[in-house]
N, C-alpha and C positions, 0 to 999 in steps of 0.2 A: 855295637850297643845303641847307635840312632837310631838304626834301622829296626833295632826291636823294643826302645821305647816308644816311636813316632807315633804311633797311633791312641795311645793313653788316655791325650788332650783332648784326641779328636772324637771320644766314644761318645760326647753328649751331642755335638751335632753327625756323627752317622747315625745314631737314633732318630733326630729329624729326617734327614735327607730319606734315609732306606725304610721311614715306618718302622721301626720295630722297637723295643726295652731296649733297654740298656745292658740287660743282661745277654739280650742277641747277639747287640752291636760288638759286646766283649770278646765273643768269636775270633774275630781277627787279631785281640790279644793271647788267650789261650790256645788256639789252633797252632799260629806261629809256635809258639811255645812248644807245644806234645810234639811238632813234627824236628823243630830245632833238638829237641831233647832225645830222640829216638833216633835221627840221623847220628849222632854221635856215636852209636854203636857200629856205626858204617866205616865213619871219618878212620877212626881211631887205626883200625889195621892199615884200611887204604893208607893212611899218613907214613906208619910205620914201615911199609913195604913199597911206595912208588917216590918218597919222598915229599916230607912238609909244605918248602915251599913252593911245589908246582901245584900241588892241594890247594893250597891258600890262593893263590894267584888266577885257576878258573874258576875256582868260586865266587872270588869278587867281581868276576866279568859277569855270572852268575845272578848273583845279588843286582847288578844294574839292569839287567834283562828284564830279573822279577818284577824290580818296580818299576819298569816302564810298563808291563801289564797291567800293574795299581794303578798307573795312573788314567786308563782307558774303561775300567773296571763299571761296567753299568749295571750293577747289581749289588747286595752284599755278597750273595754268595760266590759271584766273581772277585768278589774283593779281598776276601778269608781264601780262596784257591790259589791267589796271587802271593798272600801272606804265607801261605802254607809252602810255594815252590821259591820262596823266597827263604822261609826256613830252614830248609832243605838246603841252599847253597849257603847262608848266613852260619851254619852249624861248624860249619869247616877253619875257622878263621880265629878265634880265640883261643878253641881248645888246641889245635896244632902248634899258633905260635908258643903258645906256653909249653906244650912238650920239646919246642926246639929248645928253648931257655933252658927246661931240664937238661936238656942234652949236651947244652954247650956251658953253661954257667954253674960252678962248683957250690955245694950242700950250701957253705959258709957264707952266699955273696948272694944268694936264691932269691930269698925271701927280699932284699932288697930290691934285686933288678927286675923279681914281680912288682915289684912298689911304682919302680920305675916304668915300665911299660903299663903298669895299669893306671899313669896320666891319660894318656890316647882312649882306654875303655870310659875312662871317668869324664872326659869331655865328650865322647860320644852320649851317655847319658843324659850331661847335661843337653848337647845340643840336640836329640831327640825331644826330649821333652817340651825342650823352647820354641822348634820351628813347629811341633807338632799343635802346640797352642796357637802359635805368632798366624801359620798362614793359613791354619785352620779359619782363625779370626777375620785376615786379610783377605789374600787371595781366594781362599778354597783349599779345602783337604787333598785335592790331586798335586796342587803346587807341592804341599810336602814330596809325595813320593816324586814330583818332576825332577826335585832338586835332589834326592839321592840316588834317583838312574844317573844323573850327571856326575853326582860325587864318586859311584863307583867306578865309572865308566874311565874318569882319570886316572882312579888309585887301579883299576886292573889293567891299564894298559903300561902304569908306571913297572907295576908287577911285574908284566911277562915281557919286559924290555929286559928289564934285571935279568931274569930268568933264563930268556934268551943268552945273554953276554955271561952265565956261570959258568965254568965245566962242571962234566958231567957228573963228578966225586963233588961235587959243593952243591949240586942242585939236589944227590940221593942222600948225600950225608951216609950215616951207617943204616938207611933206611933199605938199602940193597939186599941184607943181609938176610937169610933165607931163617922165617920164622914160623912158628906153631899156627895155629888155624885160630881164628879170632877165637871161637870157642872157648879151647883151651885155657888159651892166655887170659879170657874172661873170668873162668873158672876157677884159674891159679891164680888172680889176683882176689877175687871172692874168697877163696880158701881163710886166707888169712884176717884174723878177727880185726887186727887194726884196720883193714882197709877196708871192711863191714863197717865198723866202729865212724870210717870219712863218710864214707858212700851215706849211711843214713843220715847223718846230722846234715849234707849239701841236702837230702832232699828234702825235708825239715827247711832247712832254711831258704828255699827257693820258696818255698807256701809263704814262709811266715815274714818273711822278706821282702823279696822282688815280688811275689804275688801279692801282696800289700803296697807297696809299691805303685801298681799298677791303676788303685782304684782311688786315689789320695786326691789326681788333678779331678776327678770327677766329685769327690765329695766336698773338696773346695767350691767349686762351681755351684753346685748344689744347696750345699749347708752354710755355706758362708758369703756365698751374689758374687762371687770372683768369676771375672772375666773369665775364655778359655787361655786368652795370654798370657792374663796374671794369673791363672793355675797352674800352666806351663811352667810358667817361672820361677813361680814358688818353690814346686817340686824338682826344679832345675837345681835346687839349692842344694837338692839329695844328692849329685856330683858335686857339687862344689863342694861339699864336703868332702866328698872322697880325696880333691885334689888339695885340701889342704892337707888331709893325712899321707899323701902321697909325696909332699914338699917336706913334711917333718919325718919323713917314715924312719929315715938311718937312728935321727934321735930316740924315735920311741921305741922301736926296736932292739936298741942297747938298754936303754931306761926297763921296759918293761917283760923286754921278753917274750916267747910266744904264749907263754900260761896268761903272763898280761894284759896282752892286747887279747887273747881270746876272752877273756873275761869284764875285761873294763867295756872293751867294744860292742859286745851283746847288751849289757847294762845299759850302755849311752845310747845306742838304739832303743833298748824295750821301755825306757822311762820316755824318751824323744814320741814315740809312740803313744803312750800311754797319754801325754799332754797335746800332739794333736787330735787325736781322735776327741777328746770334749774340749778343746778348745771353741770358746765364741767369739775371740777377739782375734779380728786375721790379721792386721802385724805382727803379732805374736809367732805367723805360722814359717816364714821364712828361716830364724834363727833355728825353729825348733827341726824343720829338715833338713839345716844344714849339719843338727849336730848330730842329728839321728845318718846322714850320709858319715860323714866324721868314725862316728862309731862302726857304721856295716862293716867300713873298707878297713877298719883295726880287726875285724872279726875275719872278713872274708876273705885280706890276703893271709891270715896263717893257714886258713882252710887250703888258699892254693898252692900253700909253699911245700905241704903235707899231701897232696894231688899229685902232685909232681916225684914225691919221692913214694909213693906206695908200690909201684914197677920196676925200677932203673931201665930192667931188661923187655919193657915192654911199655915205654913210655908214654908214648901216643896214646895207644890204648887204655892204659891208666888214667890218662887225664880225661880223654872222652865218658868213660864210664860217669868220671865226675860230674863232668859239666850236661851227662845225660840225667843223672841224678836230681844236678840242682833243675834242670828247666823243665824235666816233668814235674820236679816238684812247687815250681813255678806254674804250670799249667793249670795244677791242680790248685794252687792256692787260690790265683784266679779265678778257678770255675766253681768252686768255693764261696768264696768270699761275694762273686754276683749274686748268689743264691742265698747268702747269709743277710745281705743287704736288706732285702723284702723281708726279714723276719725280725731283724733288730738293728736295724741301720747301720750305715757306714762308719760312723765315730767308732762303736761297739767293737766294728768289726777290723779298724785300725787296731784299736787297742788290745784285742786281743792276739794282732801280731804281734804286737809289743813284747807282751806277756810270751810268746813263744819263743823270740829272740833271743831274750836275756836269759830265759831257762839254757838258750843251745851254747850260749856262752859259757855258761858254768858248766855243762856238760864238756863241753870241748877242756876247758877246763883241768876238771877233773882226769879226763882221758891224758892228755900229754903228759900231767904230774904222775898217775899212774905207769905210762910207757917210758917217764925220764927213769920212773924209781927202778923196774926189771932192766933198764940198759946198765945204770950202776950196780945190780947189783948181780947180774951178770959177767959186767969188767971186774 
């Protein structure tokens, strides 16, 4: 998650440094994005057939590689190639751990112990965002990616220590087991309406989302004279959110259930939304991202808890499909939303992610009350 916000803060000076819009500079966030999103159609069998965590473990050596390329990068268009082979190994790492959780942690305890691992994605956000302002500010935009060829380069050697010291049945897991051709397994997860029914609403929310998201430290900056560090920060708040809902998750989970949090959480986001995009008074802006993070991460882990279970028997693959879902539709929102900018500004165009969120809430909504009502009446 640093590694794929890091660049956010830093869009209004690569527009300086490289000559170009802003809407050029954005490249390096949408590119990452289409290639992170369409590897997943890669990851998912590989995962499922040579084993999760040796997947996860060269990728992260992977990811350290890529951005040590970022940080030599004397061009944009070397710098979006570096982002894009960076994608490419970054793609591997979320969606697999989450399919091992499906595989090792029962329906009932799920949605939880996503809560719980998705502390780690939620401080990655935040500290993306942060360092992508801070050294942007300070040192210079290559220090950010200096500092995550180094963070990788720990977290994959720590990896294939581990990795090394498993046997061979705990490194495959049932990942050994001889399976249908991604295709297939594609097809037969397709097949079925309910995991049409996920599949659209991640990609919906990846636009109206995370690809809003992406364009917030810049319109802070912009529309509001905030530093790039205090834009950073601000939007930093959008995990910090997340990690309070991640500290309360057991509570709200029992309290509200997944109809719930799908609905309250789209709500707290598209109104969080709707009040920074025309806000004029920027203290105002940190609370309001943290409540609009608050609500994603109620939205987004029932999305992943239901990612996780659309497969059993094809898990990996299942969740890839998802997570290819949400970040092309990330991509798109992104590339979008640059282009909407020049026609009715950035407030407009926050808010009308807003507007998009809270609809996918009540849609989600809707869906689970409908799929609780055919299991009862089914039993």
């Amino acid at each position: 998650m640093a590694i794929q916000r890091i660049c956010d803060a830093m869009l209004p000076e690569l527009s300086k440094v490289f000559n170009v819009s802003i809407t050029e500079a954005a490249r390096v966030v949408w590119m990452f994005a289409v290639f992170y999103g369409a590897s997943q159609l890669f990851y998912g069998p590989l995962g499922d057939r040579l084993g999760k965590f040796r997947i996860v473990t060269y990728a992260t050596i992977g990811c350290s590689l890529a951005s040590l390329v970022a940080v030599f990068a004397g061009s944009l268009n070397a710098l979006v190639l570096a982002r894009v082979i960076t994608g490419l190994c970054a793609a591997a790492i979320i969606p697999l751990s989450m399919a091992w959780i499906g595989d090792a942690v029962p329906y009932e305890q799920r949605q939880e112990t996503l809560a719980k691992v998705g502390l780690g994605t939620t401080v990655g956000l935040v500290g993306g965002q942060l360092m992508g302002g801070l050294l942007t500010d300070t040192l210079g935009w290559r220090w950010a990616f200096a500092l995550l060829t180094l963070l990788f380069a720990v977290i994959g050697a720590l990896l294939y220590g581990d990795f090394k010291r498993q046997p061979a049945l705990a490194a495959t897991g049932q990942d050994g087991q001889n399976r249908p051709a991604f295709l297939g397994q594609a097809l037969r997860i397709l097949s079925v309406p309910w995991s049409r029914y996920v599949l659209t609403i991640a990609c919906v929310e990846g636009a109206a989302g995370f690809g809003v998201v992406a364009i917030i430290a810049s319109h802070l900056h912009q529309e509001l004279g905030l530093s790039l560090t205090a834009s950073g920060a601000t939007v930093a708040m959008f995990g910090i959110g997340g990690v309070v809902y991640m500290a309360l998750a057991r509570h709200l989970i029992r309290r509200f259930g997944e109809t719930g949090l799908a609905q309250w959480g789209g709500s707290l986001m598209g109104v969080s939304f709707l009040i920074l995009g025309f806000a004029t008074w920027w203290p105002l802006t940190p609370l309001v991202c943290l409540t609009a993070g608050f609500g994603f991460f109620m939205f987004h882990n029932t999305m992943q808890l239901h990612a996780t279970q659309m497969a059993p028997a094809a898990r990996g693959t299942a969740v890839s499909l998802f997570a290819s879902c949400l970040f092309i539709g990330q991509a798109a929102g992104v590339l979008l939303a640059a282009n909407l900018i020049a026609l009715v500004g950035s407030g407009v165009v926050i808010a009308l992610g807003g507007g998009g969120i809270m609809a996918l809430g009540f849609l989600l909504a809707r869906g689970l009350r409908r799929r609780a009502l055919k299991t009862d009446t089914a039993l």
